[in-house]
C-alpha positions in Angstrom: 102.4 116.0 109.2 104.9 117.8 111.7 106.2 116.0 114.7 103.9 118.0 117.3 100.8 116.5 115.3 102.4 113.1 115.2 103.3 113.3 119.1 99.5 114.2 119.6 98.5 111.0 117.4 100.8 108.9 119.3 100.1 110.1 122.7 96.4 109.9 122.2 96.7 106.3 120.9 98.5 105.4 124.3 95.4 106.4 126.0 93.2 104.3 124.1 92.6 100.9 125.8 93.1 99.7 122.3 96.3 100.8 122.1 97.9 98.0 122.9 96.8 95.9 119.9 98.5 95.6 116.7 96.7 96.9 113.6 96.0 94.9 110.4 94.4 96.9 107.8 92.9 95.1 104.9 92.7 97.0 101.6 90.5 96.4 98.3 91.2 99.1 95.5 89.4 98.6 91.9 90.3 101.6 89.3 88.2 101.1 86.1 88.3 102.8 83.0 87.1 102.3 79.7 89.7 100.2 79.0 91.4 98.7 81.8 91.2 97.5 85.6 92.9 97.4 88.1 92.7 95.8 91.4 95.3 95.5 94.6 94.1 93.4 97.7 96.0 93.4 100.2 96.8 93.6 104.3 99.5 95.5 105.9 100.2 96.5 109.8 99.5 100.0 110.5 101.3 102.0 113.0 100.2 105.4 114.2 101.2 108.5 112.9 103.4 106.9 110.3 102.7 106.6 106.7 102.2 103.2 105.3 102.6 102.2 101.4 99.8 99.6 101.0 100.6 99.1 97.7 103.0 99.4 94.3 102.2 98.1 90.9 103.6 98.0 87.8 101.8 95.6 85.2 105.0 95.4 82.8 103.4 94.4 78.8 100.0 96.0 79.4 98.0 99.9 79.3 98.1 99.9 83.5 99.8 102.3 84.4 101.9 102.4 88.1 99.6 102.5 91.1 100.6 104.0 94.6 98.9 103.3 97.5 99.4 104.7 100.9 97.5 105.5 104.5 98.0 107.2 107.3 96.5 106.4 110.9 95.3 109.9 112.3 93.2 109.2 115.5 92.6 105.9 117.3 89.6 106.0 120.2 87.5 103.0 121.9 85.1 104.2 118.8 86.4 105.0 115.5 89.5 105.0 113.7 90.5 107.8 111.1 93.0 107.0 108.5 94.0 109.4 105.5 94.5 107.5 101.9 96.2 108.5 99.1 96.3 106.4 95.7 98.4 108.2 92.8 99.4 107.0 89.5 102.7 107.7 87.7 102.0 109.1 83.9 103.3 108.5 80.9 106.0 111.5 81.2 107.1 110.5 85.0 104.6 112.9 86.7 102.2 111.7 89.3 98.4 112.0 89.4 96.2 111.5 92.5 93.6 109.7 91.7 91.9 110.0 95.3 92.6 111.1 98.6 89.8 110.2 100.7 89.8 110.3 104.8 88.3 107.4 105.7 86.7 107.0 109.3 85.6 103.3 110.7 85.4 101.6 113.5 87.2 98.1 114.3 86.2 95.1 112.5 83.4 97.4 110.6 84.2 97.7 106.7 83.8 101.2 105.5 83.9 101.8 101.5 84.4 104.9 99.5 83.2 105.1 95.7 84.0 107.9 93.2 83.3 107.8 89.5 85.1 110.6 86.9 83.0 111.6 84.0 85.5 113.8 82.4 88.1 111.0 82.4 85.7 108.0 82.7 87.2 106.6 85.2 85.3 104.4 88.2 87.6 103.9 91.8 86.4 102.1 94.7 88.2 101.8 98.0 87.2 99.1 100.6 89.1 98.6 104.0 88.4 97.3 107.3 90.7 97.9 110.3 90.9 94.8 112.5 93.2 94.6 116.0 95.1 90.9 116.1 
């Protein structure tokens, strides 16, 4: 995102008589495939216009493979929320596949889900989050 963009984000998120909170973003990702599963839960602070890894995983001794989560607060108003996701995995020769990249829009303390399913690699991901001001 360029730094115009990001000013823009920022600046419109001052307006916002919500602007003033602090941001807690709860996060529930489930990747199944016809052999494993993996699930991350977790809750982070999000701050606008800056990128925030929501999650890393490495299951050492198993087929998992590396998991990289992160989101990105676009737009804050008295109504919704828009954040950009991006989960990616690291492959067996170092190179990284997105799994999904969704942009997810919600408002406060109202859940929001996002399901996908892959035939060709038969793979099932589900993404549920909830934006909540503390």
């Amino acid at each position: 995102m360029n730094e115009w963009s990001k000013g823009l984000v920022l600046f419109s998120a001052l307006l916002s008589p919500l602007a003033m909170a602090d941001w807690l973003l709860d996060v529930n990702f489930e990747l199944t495939g016809l052999d494993t599963k993996q699930t991350v839960n977790t809750s982070l602070s999000l701050l606008p216009g800056e990128e925030t890894v929501f999650f890393g995983t490495s299951e050492e001794g198993s087929s998992a493979r590396e998991l990289v989560g992160s989101a990105e607060l676009l737009e804050v108003s008295a109504e919704e929320v828009i954040i950009a996701f991006k989960v990616q995995e690291r492959l067996d020769d170092g190179a990284w596949r997105t799994i999904i990249s969704p942009t997810l829009s919600t408002g406060l303390n109202s859940p929001t889900s996002f399901e996908t399913v892959d035939n060709d690699s038969h793979e099932q991901v589900k993404l549920h989050v909830e934006v909540t001001s503390v």
